[in-house]
C-alpha positions in Angstrom: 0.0 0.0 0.0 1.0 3.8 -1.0 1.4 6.6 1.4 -1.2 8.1 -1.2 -3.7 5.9 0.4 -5.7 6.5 3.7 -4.7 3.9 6.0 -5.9 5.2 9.6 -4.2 3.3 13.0 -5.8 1.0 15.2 -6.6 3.2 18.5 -6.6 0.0 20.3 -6.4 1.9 23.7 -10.0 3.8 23.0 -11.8 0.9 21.4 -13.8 -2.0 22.9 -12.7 -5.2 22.4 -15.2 -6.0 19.3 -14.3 -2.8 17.6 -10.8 -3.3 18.0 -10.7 -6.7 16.5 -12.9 -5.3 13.9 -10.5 -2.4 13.2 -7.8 -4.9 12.7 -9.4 -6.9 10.5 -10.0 -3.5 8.5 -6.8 -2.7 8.3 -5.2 -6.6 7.3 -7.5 -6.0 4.2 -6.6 -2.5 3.2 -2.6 -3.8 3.9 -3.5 -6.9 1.5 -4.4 -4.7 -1.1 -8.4 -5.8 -0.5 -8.5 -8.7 -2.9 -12.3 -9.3 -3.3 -12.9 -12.7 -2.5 -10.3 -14.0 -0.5 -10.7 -15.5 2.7 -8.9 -14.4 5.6 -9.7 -17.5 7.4 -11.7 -20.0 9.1 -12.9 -18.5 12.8 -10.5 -20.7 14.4 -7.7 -18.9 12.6 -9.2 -15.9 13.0 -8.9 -16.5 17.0 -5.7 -17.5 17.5 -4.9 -14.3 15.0 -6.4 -11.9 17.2 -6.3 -13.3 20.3 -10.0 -12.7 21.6 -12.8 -14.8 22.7 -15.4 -16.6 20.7 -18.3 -14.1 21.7 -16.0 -10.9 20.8 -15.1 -12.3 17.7 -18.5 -12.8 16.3 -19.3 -9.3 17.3 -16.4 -8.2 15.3 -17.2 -9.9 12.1 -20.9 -8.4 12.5 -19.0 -4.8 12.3 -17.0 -5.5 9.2 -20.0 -6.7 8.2 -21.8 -4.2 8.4 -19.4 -1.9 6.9 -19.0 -3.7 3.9 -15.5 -5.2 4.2 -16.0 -8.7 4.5 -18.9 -11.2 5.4 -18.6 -14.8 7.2 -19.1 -17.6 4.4 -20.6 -21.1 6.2 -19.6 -24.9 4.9 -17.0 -26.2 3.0 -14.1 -23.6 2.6 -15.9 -21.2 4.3 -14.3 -18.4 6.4 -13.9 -14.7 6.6 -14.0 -13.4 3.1 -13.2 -10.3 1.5 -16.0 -8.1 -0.2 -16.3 -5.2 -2.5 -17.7 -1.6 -0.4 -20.3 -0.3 -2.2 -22.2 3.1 -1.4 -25.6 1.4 0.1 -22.8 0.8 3.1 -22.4 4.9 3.3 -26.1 5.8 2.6 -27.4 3.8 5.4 -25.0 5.7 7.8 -25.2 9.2 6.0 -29.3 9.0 6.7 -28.9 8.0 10.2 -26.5 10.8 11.0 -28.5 13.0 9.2 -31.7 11.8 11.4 -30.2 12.7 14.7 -29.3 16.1 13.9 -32.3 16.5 12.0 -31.2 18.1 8.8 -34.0 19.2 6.6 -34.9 18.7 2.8 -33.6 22.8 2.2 -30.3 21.8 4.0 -29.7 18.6 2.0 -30.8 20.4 -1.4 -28.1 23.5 -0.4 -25.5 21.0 0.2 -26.5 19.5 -3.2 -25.9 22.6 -5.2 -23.0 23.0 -3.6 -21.2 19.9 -4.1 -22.4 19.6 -8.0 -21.7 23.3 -8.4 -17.8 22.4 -7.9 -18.6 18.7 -10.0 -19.2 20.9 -13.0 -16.9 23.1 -12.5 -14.0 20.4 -12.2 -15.7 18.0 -15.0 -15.8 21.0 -17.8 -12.1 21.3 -17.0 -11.8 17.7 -17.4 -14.2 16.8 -19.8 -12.0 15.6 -23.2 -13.5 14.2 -26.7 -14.3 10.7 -25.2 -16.8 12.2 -23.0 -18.6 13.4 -25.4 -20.4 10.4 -26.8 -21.4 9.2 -23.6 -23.1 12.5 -22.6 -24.9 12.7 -25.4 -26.3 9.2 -25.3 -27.6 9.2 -21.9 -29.2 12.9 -22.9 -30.8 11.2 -25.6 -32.4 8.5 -23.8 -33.6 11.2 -21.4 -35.7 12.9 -23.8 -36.7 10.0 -25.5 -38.1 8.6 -22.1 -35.9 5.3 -21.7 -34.6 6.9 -18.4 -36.8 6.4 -15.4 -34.7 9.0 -13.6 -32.7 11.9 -13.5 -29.8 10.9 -11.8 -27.7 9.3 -14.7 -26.4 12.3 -16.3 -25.4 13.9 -12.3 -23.6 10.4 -11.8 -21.4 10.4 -14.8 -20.7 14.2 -14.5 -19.2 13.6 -11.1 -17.6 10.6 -12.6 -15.7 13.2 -15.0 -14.1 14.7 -12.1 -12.3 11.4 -11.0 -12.2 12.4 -7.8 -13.9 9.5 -5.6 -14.4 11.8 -2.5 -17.1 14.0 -4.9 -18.3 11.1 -7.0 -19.3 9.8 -3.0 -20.7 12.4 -1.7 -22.9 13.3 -4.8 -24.5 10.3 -4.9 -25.0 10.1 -1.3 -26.7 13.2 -1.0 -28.4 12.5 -4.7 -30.0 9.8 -3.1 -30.5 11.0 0.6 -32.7 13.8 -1.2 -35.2 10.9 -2.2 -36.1 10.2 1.2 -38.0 13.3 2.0 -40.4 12.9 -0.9 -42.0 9.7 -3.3 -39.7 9.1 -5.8 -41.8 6.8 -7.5 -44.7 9.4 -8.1 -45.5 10.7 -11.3 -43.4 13.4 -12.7 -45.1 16.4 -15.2 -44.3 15.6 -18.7 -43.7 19.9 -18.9 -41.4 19.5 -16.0 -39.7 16.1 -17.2 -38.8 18.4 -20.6 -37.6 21.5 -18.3 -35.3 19.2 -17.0 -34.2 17.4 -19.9 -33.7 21.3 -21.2 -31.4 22.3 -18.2 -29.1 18.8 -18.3 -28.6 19.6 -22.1 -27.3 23.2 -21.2 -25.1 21.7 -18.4 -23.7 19.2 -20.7 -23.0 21.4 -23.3 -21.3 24.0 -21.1 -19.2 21.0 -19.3 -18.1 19.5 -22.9 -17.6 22.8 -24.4 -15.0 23.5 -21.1 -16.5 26.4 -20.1 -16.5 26.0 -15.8 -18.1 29.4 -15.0 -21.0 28.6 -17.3 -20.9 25.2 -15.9 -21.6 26.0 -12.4 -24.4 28.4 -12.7 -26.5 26.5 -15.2 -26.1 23.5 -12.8 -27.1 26.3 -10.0 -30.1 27.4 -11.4 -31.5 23.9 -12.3 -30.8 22.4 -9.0 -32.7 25.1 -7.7 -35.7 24.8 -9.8 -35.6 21.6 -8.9 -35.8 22.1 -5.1 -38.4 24.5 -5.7 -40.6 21.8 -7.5 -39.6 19.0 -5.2 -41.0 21.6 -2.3 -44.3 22.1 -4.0 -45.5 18.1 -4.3 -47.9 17.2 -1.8 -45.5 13.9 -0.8 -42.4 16.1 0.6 -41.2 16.8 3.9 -39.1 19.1 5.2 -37.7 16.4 7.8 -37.0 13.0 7.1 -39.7 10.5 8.4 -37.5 7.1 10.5 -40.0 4.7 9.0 -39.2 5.6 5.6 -35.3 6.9 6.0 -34.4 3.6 7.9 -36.1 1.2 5.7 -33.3 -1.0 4.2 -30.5 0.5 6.9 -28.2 -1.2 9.2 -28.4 -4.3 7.0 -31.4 -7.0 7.7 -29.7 -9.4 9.6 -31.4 -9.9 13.0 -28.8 -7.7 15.4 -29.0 -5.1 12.5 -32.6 -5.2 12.2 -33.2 -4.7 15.8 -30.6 -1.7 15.9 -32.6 0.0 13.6 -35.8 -0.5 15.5 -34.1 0.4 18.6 -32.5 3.8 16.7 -36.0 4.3 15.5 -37.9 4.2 18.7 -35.1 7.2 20.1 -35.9 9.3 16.7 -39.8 9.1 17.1 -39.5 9.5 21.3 -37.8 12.5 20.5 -35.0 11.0 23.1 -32.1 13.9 24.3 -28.4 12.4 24.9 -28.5 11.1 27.9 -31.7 9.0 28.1 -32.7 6.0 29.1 -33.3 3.4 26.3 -33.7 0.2 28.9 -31.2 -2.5 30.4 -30.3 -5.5 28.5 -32.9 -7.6 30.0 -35.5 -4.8 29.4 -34.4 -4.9 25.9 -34.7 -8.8 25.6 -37.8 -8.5 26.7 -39.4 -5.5 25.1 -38.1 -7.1 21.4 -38.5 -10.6 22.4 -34.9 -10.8 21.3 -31.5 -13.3 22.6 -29.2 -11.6 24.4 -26.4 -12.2 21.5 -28.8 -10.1 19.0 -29.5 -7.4 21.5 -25.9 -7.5 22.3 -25.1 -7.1 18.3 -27.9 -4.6 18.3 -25.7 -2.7 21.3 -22.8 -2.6 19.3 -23.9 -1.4 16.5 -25.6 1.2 18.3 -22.4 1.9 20.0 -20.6 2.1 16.6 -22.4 4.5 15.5 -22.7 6.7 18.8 -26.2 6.7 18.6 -26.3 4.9 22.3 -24.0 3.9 24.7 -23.7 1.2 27.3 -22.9 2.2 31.4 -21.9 -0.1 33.6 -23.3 -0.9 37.1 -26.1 0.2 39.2 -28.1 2.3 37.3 -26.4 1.0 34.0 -27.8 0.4 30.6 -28.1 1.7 27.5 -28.3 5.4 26.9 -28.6 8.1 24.0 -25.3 9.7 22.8 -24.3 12.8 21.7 -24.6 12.8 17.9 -21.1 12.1 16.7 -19.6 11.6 13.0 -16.3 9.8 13.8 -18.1 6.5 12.7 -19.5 7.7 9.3 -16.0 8.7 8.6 -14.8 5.6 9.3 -17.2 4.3 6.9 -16.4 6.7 4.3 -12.9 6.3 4.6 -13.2 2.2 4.7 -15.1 2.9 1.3 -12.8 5.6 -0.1 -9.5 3.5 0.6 -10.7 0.6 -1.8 -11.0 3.7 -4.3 -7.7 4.6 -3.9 -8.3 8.5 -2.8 -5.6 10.5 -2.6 -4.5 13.9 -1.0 -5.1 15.6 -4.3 -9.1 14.2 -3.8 -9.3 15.5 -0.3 -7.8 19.1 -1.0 -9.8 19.8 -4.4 -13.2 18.8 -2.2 -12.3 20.4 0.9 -11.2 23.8 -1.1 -14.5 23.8 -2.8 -16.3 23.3 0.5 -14.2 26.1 2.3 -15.5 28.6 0.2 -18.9 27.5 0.3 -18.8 27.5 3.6 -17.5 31.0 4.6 -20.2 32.1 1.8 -22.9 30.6 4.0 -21.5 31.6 7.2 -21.2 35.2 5.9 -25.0 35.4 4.8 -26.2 34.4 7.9 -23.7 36.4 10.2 -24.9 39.5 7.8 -28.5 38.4 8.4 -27.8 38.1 12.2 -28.8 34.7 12.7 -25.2 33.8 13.8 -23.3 35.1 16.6 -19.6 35.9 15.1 -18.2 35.3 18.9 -17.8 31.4 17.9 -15.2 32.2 15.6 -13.1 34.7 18.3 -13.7 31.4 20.5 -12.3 29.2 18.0 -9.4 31.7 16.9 -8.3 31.3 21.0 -8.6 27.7 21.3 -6.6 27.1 18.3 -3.7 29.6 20.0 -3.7 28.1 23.3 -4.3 24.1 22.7 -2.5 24.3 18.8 -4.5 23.6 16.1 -4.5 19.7 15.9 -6.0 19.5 19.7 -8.3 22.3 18.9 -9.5 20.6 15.6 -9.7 17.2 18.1 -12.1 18.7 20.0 -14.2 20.7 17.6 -13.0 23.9 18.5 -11.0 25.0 15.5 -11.7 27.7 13.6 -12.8 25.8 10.3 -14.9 23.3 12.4 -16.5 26.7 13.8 -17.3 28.1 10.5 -19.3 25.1 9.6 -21.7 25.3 12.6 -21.9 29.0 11.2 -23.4 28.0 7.9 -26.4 26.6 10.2 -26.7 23.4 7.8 -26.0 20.1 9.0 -25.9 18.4 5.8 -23.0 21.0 4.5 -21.4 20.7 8.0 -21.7 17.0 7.6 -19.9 16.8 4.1 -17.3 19.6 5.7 -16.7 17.6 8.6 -16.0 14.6 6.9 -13.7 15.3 4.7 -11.8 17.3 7.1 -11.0 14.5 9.3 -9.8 12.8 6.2 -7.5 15.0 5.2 -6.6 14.8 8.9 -6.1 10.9 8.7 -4.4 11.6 6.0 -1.8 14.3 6.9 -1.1 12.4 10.7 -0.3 9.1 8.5 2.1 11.3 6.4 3.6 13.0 9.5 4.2 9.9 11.1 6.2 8.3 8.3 7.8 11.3 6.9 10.0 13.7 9.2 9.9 16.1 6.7 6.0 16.3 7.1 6.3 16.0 11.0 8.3 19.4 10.9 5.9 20.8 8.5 3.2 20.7 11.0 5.2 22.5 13.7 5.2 25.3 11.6 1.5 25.4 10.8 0.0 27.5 13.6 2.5 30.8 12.1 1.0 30.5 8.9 -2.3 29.5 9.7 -3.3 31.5 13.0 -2.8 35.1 10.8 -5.2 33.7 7.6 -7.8 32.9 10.0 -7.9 36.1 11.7 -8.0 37.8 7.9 -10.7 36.1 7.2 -12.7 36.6 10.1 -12.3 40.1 10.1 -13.5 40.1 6.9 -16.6 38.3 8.0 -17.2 40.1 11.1 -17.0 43.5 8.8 -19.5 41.8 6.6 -18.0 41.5 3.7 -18.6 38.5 1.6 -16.2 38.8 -1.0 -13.1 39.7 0.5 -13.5 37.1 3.3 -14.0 34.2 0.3 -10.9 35.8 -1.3 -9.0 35.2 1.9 -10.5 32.3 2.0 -9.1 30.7 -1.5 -5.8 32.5 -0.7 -5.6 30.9 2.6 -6.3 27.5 1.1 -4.0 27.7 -2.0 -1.3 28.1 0.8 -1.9 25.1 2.7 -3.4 22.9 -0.2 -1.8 19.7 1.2 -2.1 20.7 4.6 -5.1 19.4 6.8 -5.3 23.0 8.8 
């Protein structure tokens, strides 16, 4: 394996027993290269490889399970064997995240435009004469009707930017979208032909290379097609558990009851910190074994929607919502797509200036309180920026919660803890990277009081052009 791969440590100090197994089963298949298909071997094998019980071991395989990395084949020359991620193994995740914080259908669609406004723009400077053929064929069998959906065209646009972070998180959202509305209703032939209108017109701005053009015609139909989405009778604003969680967590019986138990705390309206019920309460309630409620529990624990205390009093209680497992999902996923730094930093510049566009508007509308950022500005100089960034109280992480949307912060989030992975992996192997970082906080603590000065002064522009300056700077560094 490259050092242009993601290949985050095992934290074995911080992780139960189950997820530290499962994490080191993650990371034998990322160092073998992830040959689909092979087996890493027969459960006995895999005990005496990783030293832990029977019990602990099954819980682990349930994990890589359920994040698409390998499954447990029964019989003759059965064993632990290797699978091929696919994105129904983000999605599932994505949507439950997106559940607890309860991001809306005008946050999702925002985060939309702005992830396909910088897929155009990187596709139309990409875009070369083999393209072209493809493009056109899949516009033509969208106005000739032999598409049942509008989503082909956005797939293979994002595809032109070969960039697997984007090409991720587009489809994600593409499909995340669907959830807050019925997909399956009839579409207006007058607005079926609007649309087939507008992808011609992106198409032809993306082939002809033009990115300005690009971005704004994918802008304005993205919008009209939030505004239409808006007006059928079938959408909601929030996503409904029922129909979100249909299909997530997998369908085995521990994954089936975590989502049943997940969708109980949604619907309950359950604060971190409540009760959910003991394991015996849970047995009972679900008329469940205690080895599927105790796979339930650690899926629920994986993905810090609940968490198990010990003792009197114990039992399982709501987290805090937290977004360290997704990324671990998304980066399992990303580093069998061989993502590099280039990916991360041409996703996350995009996203930075979209994001201190956002967080300008609303600071200028007054629905944001420009004290977070002097907050974050001293965290950063007294704890150093890594530490600060560890806890959530840098000064980009603060910027997101400006923006006020939880899908963008999401995305923004994400793929600034990559980049993070990323650069501590680099550090770590490569003293002159190590050195690198002790220099950041001189370059890095000036551009970030720039550019909130510029925000706090209310203007827009200068703050995003402090904004791309700051970034072309440190363009490989995870700041």
């Amino acid at each position: 394996m490259t050092s242009e791969l993601i290949a985050s440590r095992v934290d074995s100090r911080r992780a139960k027993l189950a997820g530290r197994a499962a994490e080191q089963i993650v990371a034998d298949v990322v160092e073998l290269g992830w040959p689909v298909g092979r087996v890493l071997g027969s459960e006995t094998e895999l005990l005496d490889r990783y030293g832990v019980s029977r019990a602990v071991l099954r819980e682990a395989i349930r994990l890589v399970e359920h994040q698409h990395v390998a499954r447990m084949r029964r019989g003759t020359n059965g064993g632990l064997v290797i699978v091929e991620p696919d994105v129904e193994g983000v999605i599932g995740p994505a949507v439950i995240y997106l559940l607890r914080v309860g991001a809306t259908l005008d946050e999702v669609f925002d985060t939309r435009i702005a992830l396909e406004e910088l897929v155009a723009e990187i596709a139309s400077q990409r875009a070369a004469e083999a393209d072209i053929a493809v493009v056109r064929e899949t516009l033509e069998r969208e106005s000739a009707g032999g598409i049942s959906h509008f989503r082909l065209l956005h797939s293979q646009l994002a595809s032109l930017t070969a960039n697997p972070v984007l090409e991720l998180f587009v489809e994600v959202f593409t499909r995340v979208s669907n959830f807050f509305f019925d997909e399956s209703a009839a579409v207006p032939g007058k607005f079926a032909d609007e649309v087939c209108r507008a992808h011609e017109a992106i198409a032809g701005a993306i082939l002809s290379n033009n990115p300005g053009l690009a971005r704004e015609r994918m802008r304005r139909h993205l919008s009209a097609e939030a505004a239409f989405i808006r007006r059928r009778p079938t959408t909601v604003q929030r996503l409904d558990p029922a129909v979100a969680l249909a299909g997530t967590l997998g369908d085995k019986r521990g994954e089936a009851l975590a989502r049943e138990i997940f969708a109980g705390i949604v619907n309950s309206g359950a604060t971190p910190g409540s009760f959910v019920g003991s394991e015996a309460t849970l047995m009972e309630k679900y008329h469940a074994s205690r080895a599927v409620v105790r796979e339930a529990i650690r899926i629920l624990e994986y993905h810090q929607i609940a968490g198990t205390r010990r003792g009197p009093g114990g039992g399982l209680f709501v987290d805090d919502p937290d977004i360290s497992a997704l990324t671990d999902i998304i980066a399992i996923y990303l580093r069998r797509r061989g993502v590099t730094v280039r990916h991360i930093t041409a996703l996350r510049t995009g996203l930075e200036l979209a994001v201190v566009a956002q967080a300008a508007d609303r600071l200028r509308t007054g629905n944001s309180d420009a004290d977070v950022l002097e907050r974050a500005l001293a965290a950063e100089a007294e704890q150093g920026l890594a530490p600060a960034f560890g806890h959530g109280e840098d000064f980009h992480s603060a910027l997101g919660r400006l923006t006020g949307n939880r899908a963008l912060q999401l995305v923004h989030s994400v793929t600034m803890r990559l980049g993070w992975q990323f650069f501590s992996q680099l550090a770590a192997d490569n003293p002159g990277v190590a050195a690198l970082s002790k220099a950041l906080p001189s370059a890095v603590g000036p551009a970030h009081r720039q550019i909130t000065e510029a925000l706090v002064a209310g203007d827009t522009e200068l703050a995003v052009m402090r904004m791309r300056a700051h970034m072309a700077e440190t363009v490989t560094r995870p700041d």
